[in-house]
VMD Tcl script that builds the backbone (N, CA, C; Angstrom):
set m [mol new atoms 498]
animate dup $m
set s [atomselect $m all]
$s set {name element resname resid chain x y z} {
  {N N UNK 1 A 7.943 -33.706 4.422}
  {CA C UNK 1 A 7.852 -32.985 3.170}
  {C C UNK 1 A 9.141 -33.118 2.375}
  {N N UNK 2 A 10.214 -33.045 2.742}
  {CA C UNK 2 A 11.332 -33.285 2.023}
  {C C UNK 2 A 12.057 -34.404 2.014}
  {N N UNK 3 A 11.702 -35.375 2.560}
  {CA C UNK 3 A 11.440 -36.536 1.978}
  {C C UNK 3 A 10.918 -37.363 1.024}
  {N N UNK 4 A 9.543 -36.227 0.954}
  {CA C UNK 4 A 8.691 -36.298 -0.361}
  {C C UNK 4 A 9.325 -35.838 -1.764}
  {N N UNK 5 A 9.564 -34.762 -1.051}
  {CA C UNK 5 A 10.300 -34.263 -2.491}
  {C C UNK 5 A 12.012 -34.617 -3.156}
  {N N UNK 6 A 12.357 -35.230 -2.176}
  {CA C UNK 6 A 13.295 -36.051 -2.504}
  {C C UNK 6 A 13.095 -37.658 -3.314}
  {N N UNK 7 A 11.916 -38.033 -3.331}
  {CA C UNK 7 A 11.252 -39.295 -3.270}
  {C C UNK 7 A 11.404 -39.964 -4.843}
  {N N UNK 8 A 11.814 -41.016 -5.379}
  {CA C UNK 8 A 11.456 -41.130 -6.437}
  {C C UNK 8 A 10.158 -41.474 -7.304}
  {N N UNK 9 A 9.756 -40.398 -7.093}
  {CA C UNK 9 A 8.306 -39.975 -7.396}
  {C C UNK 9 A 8.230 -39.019 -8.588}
  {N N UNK 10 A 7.501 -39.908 -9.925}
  {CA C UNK 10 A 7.404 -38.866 -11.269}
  {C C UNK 10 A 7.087 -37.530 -11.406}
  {N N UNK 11 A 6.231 -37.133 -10.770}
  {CA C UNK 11 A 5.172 -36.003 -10.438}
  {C C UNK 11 A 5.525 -35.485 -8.942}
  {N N UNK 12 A 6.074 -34.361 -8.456}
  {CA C UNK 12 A 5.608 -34.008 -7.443}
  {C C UNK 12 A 4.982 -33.241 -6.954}
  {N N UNK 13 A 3.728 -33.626 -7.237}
  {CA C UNK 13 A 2.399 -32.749 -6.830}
  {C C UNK 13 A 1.914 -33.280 -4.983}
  {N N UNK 14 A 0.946 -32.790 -4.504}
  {CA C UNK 14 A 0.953 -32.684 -3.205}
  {C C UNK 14 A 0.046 -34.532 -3.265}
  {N N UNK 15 A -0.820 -34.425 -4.436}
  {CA C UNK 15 A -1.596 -36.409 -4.163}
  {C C UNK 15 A -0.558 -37.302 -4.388}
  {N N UNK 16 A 0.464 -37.028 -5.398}
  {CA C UNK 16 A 1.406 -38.030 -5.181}
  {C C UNK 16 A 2.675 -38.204 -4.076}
  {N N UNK 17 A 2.682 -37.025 -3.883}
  {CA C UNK 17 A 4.091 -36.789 -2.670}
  {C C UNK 17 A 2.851 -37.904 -1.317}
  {N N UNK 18 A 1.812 -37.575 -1.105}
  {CA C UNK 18 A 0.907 -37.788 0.200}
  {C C UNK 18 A 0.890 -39.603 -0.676}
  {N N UNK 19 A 0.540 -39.829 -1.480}
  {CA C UNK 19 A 0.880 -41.612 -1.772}
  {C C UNK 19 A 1.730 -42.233 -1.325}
  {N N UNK 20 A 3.185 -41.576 -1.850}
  {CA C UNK 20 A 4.327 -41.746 -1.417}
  {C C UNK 20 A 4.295 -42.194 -0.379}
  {N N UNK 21 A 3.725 -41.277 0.884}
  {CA C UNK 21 A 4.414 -40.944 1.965}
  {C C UNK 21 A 3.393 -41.504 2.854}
  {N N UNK 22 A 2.348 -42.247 2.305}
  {CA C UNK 22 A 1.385 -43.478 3.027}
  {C C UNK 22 A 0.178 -42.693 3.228}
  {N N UNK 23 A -0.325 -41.324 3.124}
  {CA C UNK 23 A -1.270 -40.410 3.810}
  {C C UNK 23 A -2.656 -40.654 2.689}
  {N N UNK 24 A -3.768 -40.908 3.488}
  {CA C UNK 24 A -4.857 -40.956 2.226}
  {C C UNK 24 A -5.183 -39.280 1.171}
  {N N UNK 25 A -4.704 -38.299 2.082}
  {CA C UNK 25 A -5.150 -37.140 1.048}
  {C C UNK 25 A -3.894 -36.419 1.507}
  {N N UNK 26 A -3.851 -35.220 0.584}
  {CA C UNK 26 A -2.503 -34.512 0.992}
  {C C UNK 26 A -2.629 -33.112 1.869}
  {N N UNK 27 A -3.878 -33.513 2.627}
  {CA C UNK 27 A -3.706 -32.094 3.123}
  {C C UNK 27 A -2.489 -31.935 4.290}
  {N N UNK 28 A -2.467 -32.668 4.929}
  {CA C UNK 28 A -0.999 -32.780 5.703}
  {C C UNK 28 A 0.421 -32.073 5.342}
  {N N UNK 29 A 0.841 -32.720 4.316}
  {CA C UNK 29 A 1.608 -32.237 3.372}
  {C C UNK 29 A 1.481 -30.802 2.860}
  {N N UNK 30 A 0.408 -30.471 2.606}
  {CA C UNK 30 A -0.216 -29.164 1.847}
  {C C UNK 30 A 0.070 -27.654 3.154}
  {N N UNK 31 A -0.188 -28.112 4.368}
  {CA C UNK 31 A 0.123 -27.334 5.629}
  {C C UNK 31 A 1.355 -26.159 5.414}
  {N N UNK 32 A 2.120 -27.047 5.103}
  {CA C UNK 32 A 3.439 -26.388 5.838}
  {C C UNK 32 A 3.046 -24.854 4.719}
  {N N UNK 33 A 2.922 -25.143 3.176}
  {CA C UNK 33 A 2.882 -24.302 2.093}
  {C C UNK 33 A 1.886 -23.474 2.403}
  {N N UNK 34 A 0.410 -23.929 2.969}
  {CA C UNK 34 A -0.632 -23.289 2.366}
  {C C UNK 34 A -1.774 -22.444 3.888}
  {N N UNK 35 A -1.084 -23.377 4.948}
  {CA C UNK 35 A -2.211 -22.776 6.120}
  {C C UNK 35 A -0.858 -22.473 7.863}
  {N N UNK 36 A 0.288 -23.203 7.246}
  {CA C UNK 36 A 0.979 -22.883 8.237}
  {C C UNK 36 A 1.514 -21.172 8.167}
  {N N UNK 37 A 1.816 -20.549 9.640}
  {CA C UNK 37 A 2.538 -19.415 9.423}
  {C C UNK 37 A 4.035 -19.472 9.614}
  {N N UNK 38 A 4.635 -18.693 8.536}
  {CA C UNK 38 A 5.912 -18.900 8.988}
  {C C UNK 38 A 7.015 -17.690 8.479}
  {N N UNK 39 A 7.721 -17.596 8.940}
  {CA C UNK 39 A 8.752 -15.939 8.096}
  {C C UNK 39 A 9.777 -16.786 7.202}
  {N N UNK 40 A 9.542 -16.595 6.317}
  {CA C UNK 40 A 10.307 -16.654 4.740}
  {C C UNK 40 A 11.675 -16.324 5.034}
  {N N UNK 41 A 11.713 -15.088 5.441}
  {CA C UNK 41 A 12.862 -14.571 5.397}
  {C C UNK 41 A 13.848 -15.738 6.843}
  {N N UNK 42 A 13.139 -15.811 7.987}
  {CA C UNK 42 A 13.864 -16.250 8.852}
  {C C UNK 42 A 14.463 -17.664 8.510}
  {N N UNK 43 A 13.308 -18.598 7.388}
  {CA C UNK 43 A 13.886 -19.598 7.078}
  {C C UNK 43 A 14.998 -19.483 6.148}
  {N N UNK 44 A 14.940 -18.396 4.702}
  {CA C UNK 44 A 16.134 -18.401 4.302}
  {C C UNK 44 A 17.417 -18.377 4.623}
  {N N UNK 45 A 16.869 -17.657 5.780}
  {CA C UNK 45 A 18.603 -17.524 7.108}
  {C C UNK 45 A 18.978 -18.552 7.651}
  {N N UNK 46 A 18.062 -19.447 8.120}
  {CA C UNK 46 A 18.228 -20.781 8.426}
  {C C UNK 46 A 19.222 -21.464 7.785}
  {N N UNK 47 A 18.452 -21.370 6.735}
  {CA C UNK 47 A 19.225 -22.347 5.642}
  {C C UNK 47 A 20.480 -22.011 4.582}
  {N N UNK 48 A 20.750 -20.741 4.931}
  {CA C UNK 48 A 21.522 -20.238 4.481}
  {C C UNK 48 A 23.265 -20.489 5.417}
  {N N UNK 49 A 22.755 -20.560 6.542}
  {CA C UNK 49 A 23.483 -21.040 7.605}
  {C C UNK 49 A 24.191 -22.602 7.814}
  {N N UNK 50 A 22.969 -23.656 7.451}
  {CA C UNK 50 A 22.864 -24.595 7.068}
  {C C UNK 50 A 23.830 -24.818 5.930}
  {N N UNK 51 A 23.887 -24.467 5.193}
  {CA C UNK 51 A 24.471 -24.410 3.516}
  {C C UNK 51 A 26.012 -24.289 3.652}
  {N N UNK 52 A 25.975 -23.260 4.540}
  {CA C UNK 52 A 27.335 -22.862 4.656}
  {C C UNK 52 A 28.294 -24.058 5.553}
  {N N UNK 53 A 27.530 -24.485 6.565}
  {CA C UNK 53 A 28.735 -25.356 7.522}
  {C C UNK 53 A 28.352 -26.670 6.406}
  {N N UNK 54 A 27.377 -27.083 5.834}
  {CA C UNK 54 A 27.741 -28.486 5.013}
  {C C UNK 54 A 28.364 -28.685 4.109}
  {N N UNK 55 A 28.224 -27.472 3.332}
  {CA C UNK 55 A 29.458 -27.307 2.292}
  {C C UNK 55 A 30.540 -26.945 1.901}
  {N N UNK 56 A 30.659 -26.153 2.937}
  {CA C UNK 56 A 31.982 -25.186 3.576}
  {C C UNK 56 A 32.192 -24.255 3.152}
  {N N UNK 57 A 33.864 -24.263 3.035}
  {CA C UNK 57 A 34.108 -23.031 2.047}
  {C C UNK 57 A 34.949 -22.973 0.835}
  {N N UNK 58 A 35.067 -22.271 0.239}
  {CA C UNK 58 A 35.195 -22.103 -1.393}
  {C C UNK 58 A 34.241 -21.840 -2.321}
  {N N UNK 59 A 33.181 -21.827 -1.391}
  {CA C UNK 59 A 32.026 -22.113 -2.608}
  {C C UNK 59 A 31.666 -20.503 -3.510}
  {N N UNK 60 A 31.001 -20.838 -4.680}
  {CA C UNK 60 A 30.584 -20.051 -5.587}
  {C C UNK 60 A 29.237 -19.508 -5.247}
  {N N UNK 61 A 28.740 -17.794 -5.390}
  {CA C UNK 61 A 27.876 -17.491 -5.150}
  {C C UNK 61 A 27.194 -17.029 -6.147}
  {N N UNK 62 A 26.169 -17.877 -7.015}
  {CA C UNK 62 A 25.236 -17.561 -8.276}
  {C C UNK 62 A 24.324 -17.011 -8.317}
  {N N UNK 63 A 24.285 -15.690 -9.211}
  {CA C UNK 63 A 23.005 -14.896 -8.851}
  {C C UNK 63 A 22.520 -15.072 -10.643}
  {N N UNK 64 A 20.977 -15.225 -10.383}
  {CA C UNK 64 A 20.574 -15.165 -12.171}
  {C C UNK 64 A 19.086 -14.701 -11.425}
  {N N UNK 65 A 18.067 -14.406 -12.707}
  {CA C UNK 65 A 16.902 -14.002 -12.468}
  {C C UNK 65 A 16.434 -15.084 -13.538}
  {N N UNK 66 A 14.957 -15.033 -12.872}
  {CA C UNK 66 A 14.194 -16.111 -13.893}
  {C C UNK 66 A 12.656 -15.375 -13.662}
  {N N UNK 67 A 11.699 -15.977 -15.040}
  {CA C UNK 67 A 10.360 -15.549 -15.054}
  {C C UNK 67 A 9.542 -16.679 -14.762}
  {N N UNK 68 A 8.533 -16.462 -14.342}
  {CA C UNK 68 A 7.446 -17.465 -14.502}
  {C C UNK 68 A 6.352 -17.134 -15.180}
  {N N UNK 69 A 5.746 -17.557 -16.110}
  {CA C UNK 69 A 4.856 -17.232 -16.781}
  {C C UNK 69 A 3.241 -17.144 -16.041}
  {N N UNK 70 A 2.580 -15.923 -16.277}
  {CA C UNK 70 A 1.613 -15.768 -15.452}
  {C C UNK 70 A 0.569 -15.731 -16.534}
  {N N UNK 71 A -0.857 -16.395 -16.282}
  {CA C UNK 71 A -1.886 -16.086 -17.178}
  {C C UNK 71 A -3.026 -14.888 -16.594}
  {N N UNK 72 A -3.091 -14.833 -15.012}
  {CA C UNK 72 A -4.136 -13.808 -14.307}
  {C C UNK 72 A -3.443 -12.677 -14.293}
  {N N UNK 73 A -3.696 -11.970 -13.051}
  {CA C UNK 73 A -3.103 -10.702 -12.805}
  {C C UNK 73 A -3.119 -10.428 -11.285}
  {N N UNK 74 A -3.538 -11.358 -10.215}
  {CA C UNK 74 A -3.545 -11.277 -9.308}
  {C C UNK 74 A -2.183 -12.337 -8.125}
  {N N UNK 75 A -1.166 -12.611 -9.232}
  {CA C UNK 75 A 0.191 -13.324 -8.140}
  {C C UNK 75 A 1.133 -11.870 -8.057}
  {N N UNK 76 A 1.801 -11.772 -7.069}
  {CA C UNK 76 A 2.289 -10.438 -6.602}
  {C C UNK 76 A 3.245 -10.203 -7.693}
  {N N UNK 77 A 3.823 -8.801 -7.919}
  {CA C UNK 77 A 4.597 -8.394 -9.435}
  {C C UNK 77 A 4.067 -8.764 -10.494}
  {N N UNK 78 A 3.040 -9.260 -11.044}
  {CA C UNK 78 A 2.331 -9.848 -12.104}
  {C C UNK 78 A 2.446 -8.715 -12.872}
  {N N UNK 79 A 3.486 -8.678 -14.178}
  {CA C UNK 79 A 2.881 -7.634 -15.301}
  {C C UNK 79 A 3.754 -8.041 -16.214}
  {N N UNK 80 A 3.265 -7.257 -17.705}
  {CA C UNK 80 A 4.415 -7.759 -18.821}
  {C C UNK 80 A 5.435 -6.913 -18.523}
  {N N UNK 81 A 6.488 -8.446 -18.870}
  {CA C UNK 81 A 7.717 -7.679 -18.577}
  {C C UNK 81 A 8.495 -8.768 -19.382}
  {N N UNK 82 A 9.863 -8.232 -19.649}
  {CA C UNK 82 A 11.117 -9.241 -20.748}
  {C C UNK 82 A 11.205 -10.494 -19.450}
  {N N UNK 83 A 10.992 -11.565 -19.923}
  {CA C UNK 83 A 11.546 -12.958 -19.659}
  {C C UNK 83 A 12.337 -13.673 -20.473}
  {N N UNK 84 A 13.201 -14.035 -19.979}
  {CA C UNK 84 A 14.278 -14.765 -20.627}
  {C C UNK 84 A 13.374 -17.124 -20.939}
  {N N UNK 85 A 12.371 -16.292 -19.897}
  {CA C UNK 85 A 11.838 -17.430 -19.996}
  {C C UNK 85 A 11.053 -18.054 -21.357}
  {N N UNK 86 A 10.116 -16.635 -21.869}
  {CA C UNK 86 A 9.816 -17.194 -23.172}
  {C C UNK 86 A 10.191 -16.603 -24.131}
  {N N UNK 87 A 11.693 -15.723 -23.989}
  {CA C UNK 87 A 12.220 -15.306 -24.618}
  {C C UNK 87 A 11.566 -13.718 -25.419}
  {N N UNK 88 A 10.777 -13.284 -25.114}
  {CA C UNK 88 A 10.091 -12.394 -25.069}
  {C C UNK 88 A 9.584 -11.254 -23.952}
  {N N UNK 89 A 8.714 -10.425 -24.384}
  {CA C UNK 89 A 8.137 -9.317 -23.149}
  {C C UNK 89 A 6.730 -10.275 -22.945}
  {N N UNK 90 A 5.854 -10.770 -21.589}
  {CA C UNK 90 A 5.022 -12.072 -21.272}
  {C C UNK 90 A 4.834 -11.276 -20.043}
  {N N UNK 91 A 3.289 -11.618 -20.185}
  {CA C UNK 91 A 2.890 -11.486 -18.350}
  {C C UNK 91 A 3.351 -12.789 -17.737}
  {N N UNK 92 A 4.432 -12.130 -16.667}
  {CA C UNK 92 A 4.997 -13.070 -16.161}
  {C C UNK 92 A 5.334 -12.156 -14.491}
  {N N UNK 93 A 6.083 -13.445 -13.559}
  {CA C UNK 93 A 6.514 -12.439 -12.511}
  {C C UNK 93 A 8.215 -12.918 -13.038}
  {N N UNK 94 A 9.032 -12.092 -11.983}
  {CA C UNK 94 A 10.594 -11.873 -12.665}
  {C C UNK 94 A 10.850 -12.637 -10.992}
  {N N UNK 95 A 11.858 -12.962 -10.773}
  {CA C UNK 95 A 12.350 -13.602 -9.217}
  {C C UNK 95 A 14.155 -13.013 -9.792}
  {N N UNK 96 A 14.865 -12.816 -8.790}
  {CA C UNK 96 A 16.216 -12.830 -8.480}
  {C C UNK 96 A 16.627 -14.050 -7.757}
  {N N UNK 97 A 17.786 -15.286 -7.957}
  {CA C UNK 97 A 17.761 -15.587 -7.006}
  {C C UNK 97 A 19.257 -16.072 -6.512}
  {N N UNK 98 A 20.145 -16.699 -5.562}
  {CA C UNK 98 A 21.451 -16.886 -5.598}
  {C C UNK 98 A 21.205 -18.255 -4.916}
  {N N UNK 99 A 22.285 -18.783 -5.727}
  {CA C UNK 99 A 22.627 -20.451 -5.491}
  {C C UNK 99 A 23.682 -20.302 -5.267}
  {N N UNK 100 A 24.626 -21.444 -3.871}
  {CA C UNK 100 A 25.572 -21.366 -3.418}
  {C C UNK 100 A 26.134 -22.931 -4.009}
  {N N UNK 101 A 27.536 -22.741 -4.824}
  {CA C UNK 101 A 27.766 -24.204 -5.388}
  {C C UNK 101 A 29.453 -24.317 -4.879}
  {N N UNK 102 A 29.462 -25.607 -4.442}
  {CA C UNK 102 A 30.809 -25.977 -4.524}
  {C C UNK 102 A 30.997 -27.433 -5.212}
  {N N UNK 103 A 32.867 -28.225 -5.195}
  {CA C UNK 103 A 32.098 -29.486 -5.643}
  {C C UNK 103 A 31.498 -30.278 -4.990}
  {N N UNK 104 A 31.279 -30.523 -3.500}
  {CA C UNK 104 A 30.535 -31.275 -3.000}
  {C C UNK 104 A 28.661 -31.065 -3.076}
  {N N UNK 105 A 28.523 -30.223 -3.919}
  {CA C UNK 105 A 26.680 -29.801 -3.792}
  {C C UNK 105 A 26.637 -28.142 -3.819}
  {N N UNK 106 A 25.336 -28.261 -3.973}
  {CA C UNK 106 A 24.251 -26.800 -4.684}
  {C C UNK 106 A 23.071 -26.790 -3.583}
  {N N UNK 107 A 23.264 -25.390 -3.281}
  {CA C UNK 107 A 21.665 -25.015 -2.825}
  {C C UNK 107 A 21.259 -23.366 -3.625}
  {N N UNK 108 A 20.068 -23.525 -2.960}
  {CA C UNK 108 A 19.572 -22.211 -3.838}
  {C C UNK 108 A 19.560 -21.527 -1.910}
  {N N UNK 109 A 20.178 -20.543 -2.051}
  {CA C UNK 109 A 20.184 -19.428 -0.824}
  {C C UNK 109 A 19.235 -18.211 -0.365}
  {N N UNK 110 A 18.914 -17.343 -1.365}
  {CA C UNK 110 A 18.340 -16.520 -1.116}
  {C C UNK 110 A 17.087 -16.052 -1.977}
  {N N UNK 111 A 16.616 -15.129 -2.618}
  {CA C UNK 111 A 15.088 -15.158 -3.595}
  {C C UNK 111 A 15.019 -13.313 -3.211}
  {N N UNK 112 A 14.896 -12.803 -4.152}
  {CA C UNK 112 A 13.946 -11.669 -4.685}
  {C C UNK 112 A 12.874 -11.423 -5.711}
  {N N UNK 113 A 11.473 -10.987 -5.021}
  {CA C UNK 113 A 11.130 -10.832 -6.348}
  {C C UNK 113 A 10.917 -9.348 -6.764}
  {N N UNK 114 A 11.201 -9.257 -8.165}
  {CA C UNK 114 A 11.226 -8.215 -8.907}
  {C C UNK 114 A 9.722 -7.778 -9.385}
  {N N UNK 115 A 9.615 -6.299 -8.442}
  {CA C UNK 115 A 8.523 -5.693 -8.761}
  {C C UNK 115 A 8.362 -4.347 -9.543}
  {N N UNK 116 A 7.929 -4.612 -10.994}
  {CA C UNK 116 A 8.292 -3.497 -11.454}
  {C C UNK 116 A 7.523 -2.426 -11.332}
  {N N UNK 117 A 7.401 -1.043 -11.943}
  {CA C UNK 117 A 7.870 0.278 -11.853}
  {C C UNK 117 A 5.783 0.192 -11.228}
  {N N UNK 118 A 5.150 -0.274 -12.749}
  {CA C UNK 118 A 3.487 -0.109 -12.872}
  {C C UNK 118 A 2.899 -0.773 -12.199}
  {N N UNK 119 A 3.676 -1.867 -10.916}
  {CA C UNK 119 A 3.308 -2.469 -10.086}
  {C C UNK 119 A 3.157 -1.795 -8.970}
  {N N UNK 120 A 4.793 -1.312 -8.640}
  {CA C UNK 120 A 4.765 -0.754 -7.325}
  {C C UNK 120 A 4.072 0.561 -7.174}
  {N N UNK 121 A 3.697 1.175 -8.465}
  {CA C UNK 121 A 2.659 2.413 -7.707}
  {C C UNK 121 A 1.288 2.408 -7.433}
  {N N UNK 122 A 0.827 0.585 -8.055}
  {CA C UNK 122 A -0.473 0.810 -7.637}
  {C C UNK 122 A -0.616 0.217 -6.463}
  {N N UNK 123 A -0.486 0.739 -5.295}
  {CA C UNK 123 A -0.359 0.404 -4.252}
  {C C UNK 123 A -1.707 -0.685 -3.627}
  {N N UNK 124 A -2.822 0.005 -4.032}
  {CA C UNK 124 A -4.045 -1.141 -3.908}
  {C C UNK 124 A -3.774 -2.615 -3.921}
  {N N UNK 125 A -3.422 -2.480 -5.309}
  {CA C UNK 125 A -3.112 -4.078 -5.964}
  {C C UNK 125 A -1.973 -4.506 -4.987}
  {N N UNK 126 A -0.834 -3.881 -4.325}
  {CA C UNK 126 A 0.389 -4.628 -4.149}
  {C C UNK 126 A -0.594 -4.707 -2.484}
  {N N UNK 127 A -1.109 -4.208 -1.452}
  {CA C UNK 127 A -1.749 -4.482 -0.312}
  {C C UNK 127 A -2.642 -5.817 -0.686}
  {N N UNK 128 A -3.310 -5.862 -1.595}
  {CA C UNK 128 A -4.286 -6.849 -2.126}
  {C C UNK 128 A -3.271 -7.822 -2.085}
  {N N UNK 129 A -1.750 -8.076 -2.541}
  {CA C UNK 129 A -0.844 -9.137 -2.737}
  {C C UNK 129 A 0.092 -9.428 -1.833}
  {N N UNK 130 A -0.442 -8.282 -0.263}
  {CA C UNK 130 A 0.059 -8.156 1.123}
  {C C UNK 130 A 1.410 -7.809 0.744}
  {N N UNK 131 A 2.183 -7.060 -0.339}
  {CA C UNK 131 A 3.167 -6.765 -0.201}
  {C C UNK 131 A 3.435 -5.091 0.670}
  {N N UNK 132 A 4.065 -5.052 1.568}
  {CA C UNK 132 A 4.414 -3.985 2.505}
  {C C UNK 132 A 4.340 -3.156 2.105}
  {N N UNK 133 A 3.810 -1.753 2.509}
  {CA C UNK 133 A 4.013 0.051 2.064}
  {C C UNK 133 A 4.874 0.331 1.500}
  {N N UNK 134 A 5.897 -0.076 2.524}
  {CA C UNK 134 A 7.388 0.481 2.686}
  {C C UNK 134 A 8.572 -0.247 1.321}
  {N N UNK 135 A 7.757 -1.041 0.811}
  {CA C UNK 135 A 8.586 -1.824 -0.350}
  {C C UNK 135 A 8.844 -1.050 -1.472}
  {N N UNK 136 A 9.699 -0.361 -2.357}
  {CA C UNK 136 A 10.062 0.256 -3.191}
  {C C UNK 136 A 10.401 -0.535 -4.275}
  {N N UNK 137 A 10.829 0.318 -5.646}
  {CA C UNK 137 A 11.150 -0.380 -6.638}
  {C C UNK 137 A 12.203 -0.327 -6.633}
  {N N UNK 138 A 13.138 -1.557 -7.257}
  {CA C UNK 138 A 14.397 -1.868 -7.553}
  {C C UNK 138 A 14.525 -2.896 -8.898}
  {N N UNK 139 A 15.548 -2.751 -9.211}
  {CA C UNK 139 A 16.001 -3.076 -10.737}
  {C C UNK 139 A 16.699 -3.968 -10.520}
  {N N UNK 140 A 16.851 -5.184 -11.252}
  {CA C UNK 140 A 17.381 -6.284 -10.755}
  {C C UNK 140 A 18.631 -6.241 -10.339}
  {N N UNK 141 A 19.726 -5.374 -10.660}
  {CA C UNK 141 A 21.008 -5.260 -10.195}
  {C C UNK 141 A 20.834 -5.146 -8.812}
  {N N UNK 142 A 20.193 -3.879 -8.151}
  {CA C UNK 142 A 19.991 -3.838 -6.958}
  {C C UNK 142 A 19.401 -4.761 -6.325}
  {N N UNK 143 A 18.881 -5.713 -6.539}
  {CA C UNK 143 A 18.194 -6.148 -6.082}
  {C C UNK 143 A 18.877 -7.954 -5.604}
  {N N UNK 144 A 19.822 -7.984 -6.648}
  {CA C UNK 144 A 21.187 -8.711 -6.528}
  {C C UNK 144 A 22.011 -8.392 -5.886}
  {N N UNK 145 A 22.207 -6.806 -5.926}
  {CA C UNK 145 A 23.570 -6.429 -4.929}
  {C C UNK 145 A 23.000 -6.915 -3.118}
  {N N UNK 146 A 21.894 -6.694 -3.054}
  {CA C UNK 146 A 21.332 -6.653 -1.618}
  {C C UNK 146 A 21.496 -8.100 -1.415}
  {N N UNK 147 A 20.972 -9.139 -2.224}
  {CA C UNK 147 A 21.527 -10.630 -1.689}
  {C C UNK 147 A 23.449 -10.804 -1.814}
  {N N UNK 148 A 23.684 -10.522 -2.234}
  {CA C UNK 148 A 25.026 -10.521 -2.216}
  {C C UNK 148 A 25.341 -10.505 -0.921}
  {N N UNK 149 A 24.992 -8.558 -0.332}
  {CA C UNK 149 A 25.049 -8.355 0.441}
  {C C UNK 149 A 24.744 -9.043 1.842}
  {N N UNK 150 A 23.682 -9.865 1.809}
  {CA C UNK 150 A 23.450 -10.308 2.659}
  {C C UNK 150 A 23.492 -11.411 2.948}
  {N N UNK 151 A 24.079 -12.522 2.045}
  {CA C UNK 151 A 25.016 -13.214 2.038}
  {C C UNK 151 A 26.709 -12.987 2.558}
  {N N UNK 152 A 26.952 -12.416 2.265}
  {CA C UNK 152 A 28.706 -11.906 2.895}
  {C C UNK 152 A 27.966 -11.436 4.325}
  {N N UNK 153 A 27.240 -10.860 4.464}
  {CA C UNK 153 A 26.916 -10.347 5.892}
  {C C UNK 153 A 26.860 -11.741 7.292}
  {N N UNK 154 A 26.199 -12.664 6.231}
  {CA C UNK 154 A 26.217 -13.651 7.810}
  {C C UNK 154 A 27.314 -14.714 7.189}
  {N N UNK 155 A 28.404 -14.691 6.522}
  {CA C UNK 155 A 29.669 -15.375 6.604}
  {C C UNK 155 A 29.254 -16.588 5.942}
  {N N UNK 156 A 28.186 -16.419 4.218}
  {CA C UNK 156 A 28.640 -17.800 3.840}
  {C C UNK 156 A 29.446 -17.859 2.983}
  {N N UNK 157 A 30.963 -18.171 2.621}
  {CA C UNK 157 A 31.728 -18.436 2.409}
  {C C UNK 157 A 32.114 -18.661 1.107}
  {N N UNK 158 A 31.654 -17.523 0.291}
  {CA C UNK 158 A 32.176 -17.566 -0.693}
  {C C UNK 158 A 33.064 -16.675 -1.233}
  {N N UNK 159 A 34.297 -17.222 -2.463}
  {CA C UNK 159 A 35.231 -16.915 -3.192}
  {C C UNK 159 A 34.598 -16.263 -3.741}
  {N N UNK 160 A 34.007 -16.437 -4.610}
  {CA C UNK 160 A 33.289 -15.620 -6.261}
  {C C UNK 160 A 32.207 -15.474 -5.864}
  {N N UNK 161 A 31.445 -14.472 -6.616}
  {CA C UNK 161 A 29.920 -13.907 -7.256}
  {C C UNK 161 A 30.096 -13.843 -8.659}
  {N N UNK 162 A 28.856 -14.444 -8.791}
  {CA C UNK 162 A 29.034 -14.648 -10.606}
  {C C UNK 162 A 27.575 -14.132 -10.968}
  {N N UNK 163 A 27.274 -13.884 -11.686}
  {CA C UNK 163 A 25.663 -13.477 -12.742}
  {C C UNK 163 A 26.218 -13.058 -14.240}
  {N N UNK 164 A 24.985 -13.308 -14.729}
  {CA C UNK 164 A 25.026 -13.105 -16.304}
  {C C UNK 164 A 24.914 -11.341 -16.419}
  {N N UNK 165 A 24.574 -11.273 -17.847}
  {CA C UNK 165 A 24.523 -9.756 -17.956}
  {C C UNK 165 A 23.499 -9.127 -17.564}
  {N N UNK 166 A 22.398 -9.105 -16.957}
  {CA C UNK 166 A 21.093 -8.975 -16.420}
  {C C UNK 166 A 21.277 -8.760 -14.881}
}
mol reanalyze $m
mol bondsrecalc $m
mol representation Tube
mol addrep $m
């Protein structure tokens, strides 16, 4: 898979990554995303770990939020809310996320997503989007401070934290 997506390949959708990569259809490829099980969180740690001994230390720790534009109402946090994405208030979902940069290379480290206020009380909808009971609302600051946090917690090695005004 990341080979694929490393690939110089125009499109990387799952039929062309599976061309690429000699396979007649892409369900192979499609696995890891769509039918494998796996903890999110344990891989971010992974790789967060990863990040740190290849790039070392000095590095910069970037936190920004971004939207994705949503047209349904059923991807988890789905509601109107300000995106910087289309520059407007858009049904969209909001993500937090921190990228670790030095000059030798960039990764993206950690991911929150931002669930707002009319989301998290309808609890139906957020079980329907398997998001946990126990998940509360937080405002993107907090929600930054906690990757921060948990970044400095397992020692990746950064000088600075930087984010915009958001």
């Amino acid at each position: 898979m990341s080979v694929g997506l490393l690939a110089p390949v125009g499109r990387k959708n799952g039929w062309q990554l599976a061309e690429y990569a000699g396979h007649r259809a892409p369900a192979g490829l499609r696995h890891p995303l769509n039918g494998a099980r796996w903890d999110a969180d344990a891989a971010r740690d992974d790789l967060r770990g990863y990040v740190g001994q290849q790039l070392g230390p000095d590095g910069v720790l970037i936190i920004d939020d971004t939207g994705y534009i949503k047209e349904g109402t059923t991807s988890a946090g789905v509601s109107r809310q300000c995106t910087g994405t289309s520059g407007k208030i858009d049904n969209c979902q909001v993500g937090v996320f921190a990228a670790y940069a030095i000059v030798r290379g960039r990764a993206l480290v950690d991911r929150e997503l931002c669930l707002p206020k009319c989301y998290i009380r309808d609890r139906e909808r957020c079980r329907e989007a398997k998001i946990p009971d126990e998940l509360t609302f937080a405002t993107k600051g907090e929600l930054a401070r906690n990757i921060v946090r948990r970044c400095l917690a397992v020692g990746l090695p950064a000088v600075w934290v930087t984010a915009d005004e958001a």
